[in-house]
N, C-alpha and C positions, 0 to 999 in steps of 0.2 A: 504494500500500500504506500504511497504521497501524497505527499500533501498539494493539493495546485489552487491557485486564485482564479478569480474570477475572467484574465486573459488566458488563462490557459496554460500560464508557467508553472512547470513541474518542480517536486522538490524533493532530494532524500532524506532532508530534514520536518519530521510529522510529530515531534516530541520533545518540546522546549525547556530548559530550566533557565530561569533568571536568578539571579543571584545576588541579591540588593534590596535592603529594606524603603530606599527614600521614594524621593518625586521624580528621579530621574529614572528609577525602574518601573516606575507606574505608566510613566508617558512612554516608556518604552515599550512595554505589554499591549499598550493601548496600540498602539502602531504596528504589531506586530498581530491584532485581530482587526486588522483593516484589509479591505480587498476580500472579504472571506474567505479565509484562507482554513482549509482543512486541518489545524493541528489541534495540537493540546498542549496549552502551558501551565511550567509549575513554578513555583516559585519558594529561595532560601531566602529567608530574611531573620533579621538579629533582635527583630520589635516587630511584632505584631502591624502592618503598616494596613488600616481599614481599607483603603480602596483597594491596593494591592490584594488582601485576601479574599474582596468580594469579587476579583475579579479571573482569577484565575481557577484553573483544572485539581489543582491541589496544590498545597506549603507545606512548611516544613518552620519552626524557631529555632535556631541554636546559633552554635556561636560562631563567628565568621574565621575566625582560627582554627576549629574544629575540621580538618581538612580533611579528614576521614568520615567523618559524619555528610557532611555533604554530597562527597563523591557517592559515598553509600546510600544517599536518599537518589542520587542519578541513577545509581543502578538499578536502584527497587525503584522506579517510574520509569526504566527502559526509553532513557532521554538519548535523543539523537543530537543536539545541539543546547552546549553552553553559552549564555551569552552571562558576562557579570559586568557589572554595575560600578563598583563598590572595588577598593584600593584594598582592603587589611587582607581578605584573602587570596590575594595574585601574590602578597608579600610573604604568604606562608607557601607559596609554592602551591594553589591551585589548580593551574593550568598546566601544569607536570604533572599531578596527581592523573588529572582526568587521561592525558593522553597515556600516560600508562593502562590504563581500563581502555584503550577504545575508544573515546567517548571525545567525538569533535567540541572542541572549545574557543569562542571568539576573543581572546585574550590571550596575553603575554605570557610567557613564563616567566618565573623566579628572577631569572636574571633579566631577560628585557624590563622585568617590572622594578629595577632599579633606578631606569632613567627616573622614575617618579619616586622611589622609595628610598635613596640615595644620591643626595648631591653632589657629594663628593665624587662618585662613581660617573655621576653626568658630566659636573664641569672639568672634572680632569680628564674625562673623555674628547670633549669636545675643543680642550687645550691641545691634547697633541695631534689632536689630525687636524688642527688650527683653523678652526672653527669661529671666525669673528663676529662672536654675538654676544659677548659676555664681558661685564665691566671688571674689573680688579678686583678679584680675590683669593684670602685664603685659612684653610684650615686650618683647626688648631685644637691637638689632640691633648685635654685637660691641663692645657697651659696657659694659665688667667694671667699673665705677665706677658706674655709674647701676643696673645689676643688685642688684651689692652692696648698694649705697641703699635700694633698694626693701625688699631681705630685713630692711635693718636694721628699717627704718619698718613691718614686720609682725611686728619681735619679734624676727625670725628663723624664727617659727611657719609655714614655706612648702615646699611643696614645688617642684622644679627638674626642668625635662622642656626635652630637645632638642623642637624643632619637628617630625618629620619620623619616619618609621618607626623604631622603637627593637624591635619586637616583645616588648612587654613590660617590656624589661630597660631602659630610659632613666632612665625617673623613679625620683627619690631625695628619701625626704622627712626633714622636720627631725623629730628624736626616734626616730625608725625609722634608716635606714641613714646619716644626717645626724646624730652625736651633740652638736657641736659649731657653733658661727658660723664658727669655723675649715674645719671641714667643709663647710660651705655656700659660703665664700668657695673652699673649694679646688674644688669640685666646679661651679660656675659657669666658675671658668678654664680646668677641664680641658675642659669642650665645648667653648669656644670655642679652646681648641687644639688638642687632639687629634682632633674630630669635621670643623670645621670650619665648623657650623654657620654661617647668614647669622642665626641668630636662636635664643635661647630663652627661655624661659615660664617668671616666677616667679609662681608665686600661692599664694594665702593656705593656710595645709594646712586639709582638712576633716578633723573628727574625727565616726566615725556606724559605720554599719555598712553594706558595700557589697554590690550585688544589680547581676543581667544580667538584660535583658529581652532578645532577640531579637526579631525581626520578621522575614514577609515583605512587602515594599513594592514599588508599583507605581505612581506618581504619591504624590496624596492619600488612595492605599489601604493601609491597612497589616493586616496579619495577626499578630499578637502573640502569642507562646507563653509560656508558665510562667515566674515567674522564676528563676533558679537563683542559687548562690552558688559561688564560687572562689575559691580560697587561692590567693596569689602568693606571699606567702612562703616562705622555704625550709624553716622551723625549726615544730617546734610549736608553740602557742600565738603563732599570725603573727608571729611573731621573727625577725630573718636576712634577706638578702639577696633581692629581687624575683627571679620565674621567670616564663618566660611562661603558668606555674602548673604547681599540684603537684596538683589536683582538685579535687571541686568535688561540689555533692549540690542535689536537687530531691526536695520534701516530698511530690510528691501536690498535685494543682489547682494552683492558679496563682499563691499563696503562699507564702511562707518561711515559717518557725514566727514568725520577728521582727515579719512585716509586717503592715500593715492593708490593706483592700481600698483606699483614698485614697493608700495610698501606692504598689500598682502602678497605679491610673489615673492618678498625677499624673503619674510616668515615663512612661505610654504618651505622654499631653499633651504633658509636652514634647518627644517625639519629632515629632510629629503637627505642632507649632509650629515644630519646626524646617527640617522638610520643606516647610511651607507659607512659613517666610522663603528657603529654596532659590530653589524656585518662583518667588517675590516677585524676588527680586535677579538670578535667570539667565535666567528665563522656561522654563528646563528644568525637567523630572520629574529625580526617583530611582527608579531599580530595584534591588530583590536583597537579598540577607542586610544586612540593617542593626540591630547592635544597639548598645543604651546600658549604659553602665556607671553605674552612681548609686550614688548613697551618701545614709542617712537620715539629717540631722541634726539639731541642735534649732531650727536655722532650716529646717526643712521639706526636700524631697529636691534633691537637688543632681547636677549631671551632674559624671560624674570624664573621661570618655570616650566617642565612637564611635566602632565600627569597621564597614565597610562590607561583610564577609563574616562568616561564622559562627564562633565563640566557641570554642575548643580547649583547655578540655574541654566548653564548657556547651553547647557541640551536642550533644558525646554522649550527656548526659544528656536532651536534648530527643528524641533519634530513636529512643533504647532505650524512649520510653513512645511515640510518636506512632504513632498505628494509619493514618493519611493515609497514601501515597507521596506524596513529594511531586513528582513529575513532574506529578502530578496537580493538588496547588495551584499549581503554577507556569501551567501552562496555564490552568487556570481563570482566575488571577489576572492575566495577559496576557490574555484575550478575557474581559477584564469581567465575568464570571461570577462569582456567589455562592461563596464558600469558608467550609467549617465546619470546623476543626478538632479533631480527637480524641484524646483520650488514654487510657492505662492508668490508671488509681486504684492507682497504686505508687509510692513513691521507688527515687530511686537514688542512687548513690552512687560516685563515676569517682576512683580514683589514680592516677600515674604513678609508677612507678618509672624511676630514671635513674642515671647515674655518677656515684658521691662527689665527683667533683671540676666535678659542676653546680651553679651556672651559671657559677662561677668561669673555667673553661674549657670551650669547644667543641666539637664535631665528635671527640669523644670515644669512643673504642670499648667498648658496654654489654655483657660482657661474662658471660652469663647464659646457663641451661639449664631449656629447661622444656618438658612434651607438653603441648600446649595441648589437647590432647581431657579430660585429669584437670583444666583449669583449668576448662573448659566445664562438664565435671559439677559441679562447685561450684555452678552457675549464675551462673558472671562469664565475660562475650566480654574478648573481646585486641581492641585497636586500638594499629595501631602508627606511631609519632611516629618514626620511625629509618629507614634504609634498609641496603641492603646494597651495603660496598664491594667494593673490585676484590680485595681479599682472600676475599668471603665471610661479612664481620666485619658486626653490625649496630654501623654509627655515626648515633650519634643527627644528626650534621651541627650546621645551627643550629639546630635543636629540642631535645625534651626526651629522651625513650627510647619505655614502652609503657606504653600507659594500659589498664587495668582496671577493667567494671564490671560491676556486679550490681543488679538490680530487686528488692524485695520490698513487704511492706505497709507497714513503717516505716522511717526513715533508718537506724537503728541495726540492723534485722536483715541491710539490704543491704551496711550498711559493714561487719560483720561475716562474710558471706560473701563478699567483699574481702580482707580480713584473711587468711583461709580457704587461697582459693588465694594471695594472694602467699606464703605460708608456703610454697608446694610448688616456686617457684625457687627452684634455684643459682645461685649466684653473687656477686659483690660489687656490691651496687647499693644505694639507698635510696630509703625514700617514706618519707611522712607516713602515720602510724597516728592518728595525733588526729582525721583529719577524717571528720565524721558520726557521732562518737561522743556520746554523751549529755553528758558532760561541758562538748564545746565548745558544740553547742546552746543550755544551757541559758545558757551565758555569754553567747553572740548576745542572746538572749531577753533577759535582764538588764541587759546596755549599751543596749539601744533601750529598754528600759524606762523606766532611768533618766535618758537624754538627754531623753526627753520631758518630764518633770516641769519 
């Protein structure tokens, strides 16, 4: 038996597991029962995620490290395709697990999943097969006197990142959540005390304006979508304290309003560069959601970041327009077949609402009322980044709460039917209203403007 869609394309793929509790696995299930397409999907996830479980063939709870348990829930639901979501278990070595059973998987393994799960392993990768996208830096293995040094001998002007999964919330940069040298010296010692860390990364800070490209990758092939933009910040006017973000907007084609067309071919490049020094140094491929974080500055585009799965929120701005399923370009893109990718001629526009006391504190209970059929009519879907506990309570856990979006012809009419429904929850919660409004736009526009000169 295959699975085939409503054109008629076949599949040896008829028995899905997703692997990821948030918003980016939801909208990815959602996408992947479009076109009706004959399978069945299951779903691992680490928190009970309500739409996710209403929406799938069958789940599974444990724990995303549990690498055995997983694989074992593949086996007992006779899945023909993994696809995952979610960073903690490609870093346990998932996607080795599976291929050892048989069992196709659209991710990295262990080691490709370093480019995101080890900095160190990236950017000294990317130093010697000299790779010019990366500003001054360097490691420094439990040595708070030579770190220190370094920060002094950049000014201070540095930003400070544990080595290792931080989701988000690690890095602290000078001028931003770093006001002080005192701050910088105090924030170097707390890693190496309180984390634990074998290592962290001072490098130079970049000043620009940053962009996500995703990709899907298969070897030397890559498939590259829109780029999108995301606030981490907490505060309007990107002020406050890093999040694993607060939303995020996509213009329509494959530009920001900021960008030139040289400036997403240069990012695809050095993705493409980087895959091929992989290559080079392991004699392995990469497979799976790979995307880069960059930033434009007036030394040309610069990498801030990879992560080896899809971008949470800037997936959900990529799958609210993509007309593809993409069970479809995965298989394609595994048997070497041609893939075109399509889109809606709309923006969007994705907020999260979350608890006042995010990201300060975690695993927090969001504590909200709302009929999602009156959010719908708006024309904004719910994806949700929370789960539900053994009370019945949604706690966001270590995520954010629910994110929110809406499609229209331009950023600003879709950030505005955003606006729309969040107005119609109860409750004590907060988002960012700034983002995709005209206002900050036009200031994107204006800092790349005049960095360029």
């Amino acid at each position: 038996m295959i699975a085939e869609n409503k054109q008629g394309y076949q599949y040896s793929f008829k028995r899905i597991l997703l692997v990821g509790s948030w918003a980016k696995g939801q909208i990815t299930i959602e996408n992947l029962k479009t076109k009706n397409l004959n399978i069945k999907i299951f779903a691992y996830m680490s928190i009970k995620n309500p739409a996710i479980a209403s929406s799938v063939d069958g789940y599974r709870i444990g724990d995303f490290g549990a690498i055995d348990d997983i694989v074992g829930y593949g086996k007992k639901q006779k899945i023909d395709l993994v696809i995952v979501t979610t960073a903690e278990p490609l870093s346990f070595g998932l996607a080795d697990a599976l291929e050892k059973e048989n069992i196709k998987v659209f991710g990295p393994t262990k080691q490709a999943a370093q480019l995101e799960t080890d900095k160190a392993f990236t950017r000294e990768l990317m130093k010697k097969y000299e790779i010019d996208a990366l500003p001054r830096f360097q490691f420094f293995n439990k040595n708070i006197d030579k770190a220190v040094q370094y920060a002094k001998d950049l000014n201070w002007n540095v930003a400070v990142k544990p080595v290792g999964l931080t989701e988000g919330l690690g890095v602290k940069v000078f001028g931003d959540q770093l006001k002080t040298k005192e701050d910088v010296i105090g924030y170097i010692r707390q890693i190496f005390s309180k984390r634990g860390d074998s290592k962290l990364l001072v490098e130079e800070k970049l000043v620009g304006e940053e962009f996500t490209i995703q990709c899907f990758v298969n070897g030397n092939r890559i498939i590259p979508t829109p780029a999108v933009q995301d606030f981490k910040k907490l505060l309007p006017d990107d002020k406050g304290p890093n999040t694993a973000s607060m939303g995020s907007y996509f213009d329509g084609g494959y530009l920001l309003p900021f960008m030139t067309q040289k400036d997403y071919d240069d990012a695809v490049d050095i993705i493409g560069k980087t895959l091929d020094a992989f290559h080079s140094e392991t004699g392995k491929a990469c497979r799976g959601f790979l995307y880069g974080q960059f930033m434009i500055t007036k030394d040309g585009i610069k990498l801030i970041e990879y992560n080896f799965r899809p971008g949470d929120p800037e997936w959900i701005n990529t799958l609210t327009v993509l007309k593809n399923n993409i069970l479809e370009v995965i298989y394609r893109l595994l048997n070497g077949e041609e893939v075109s990718l399509q889109f809606e001629d709309k923006a969007t526009v994705c907020k999260y609402i979350v608890p006042r006391s995010y990201p300060k504190k975690l695993y927090e209970v969001l504590e909200i009322s709302f009929e999602e059929w009156r959010i719908k009519a708006e024309g904004v879907n719910v994806y949700y980044s929370c789960g539900i506990d053994d009370r019945g309570r949604l706690n966001v856990g270590s995520e954010r709460g629910i994110a929110f979006i809406a499609k229209d012809d331009t950023v600003f009419d879709a950030g505005e039917k955003v606006e729309q429904a969040i107005s119609l929850i109860e409750g004590d919660f907060y988002h960012r209203s700034d983002i995709g409004t005209k206002k900050q736009i036009e200031s994107k526009i204006f800092q790349v403007e005049r960095s360029r000169k």
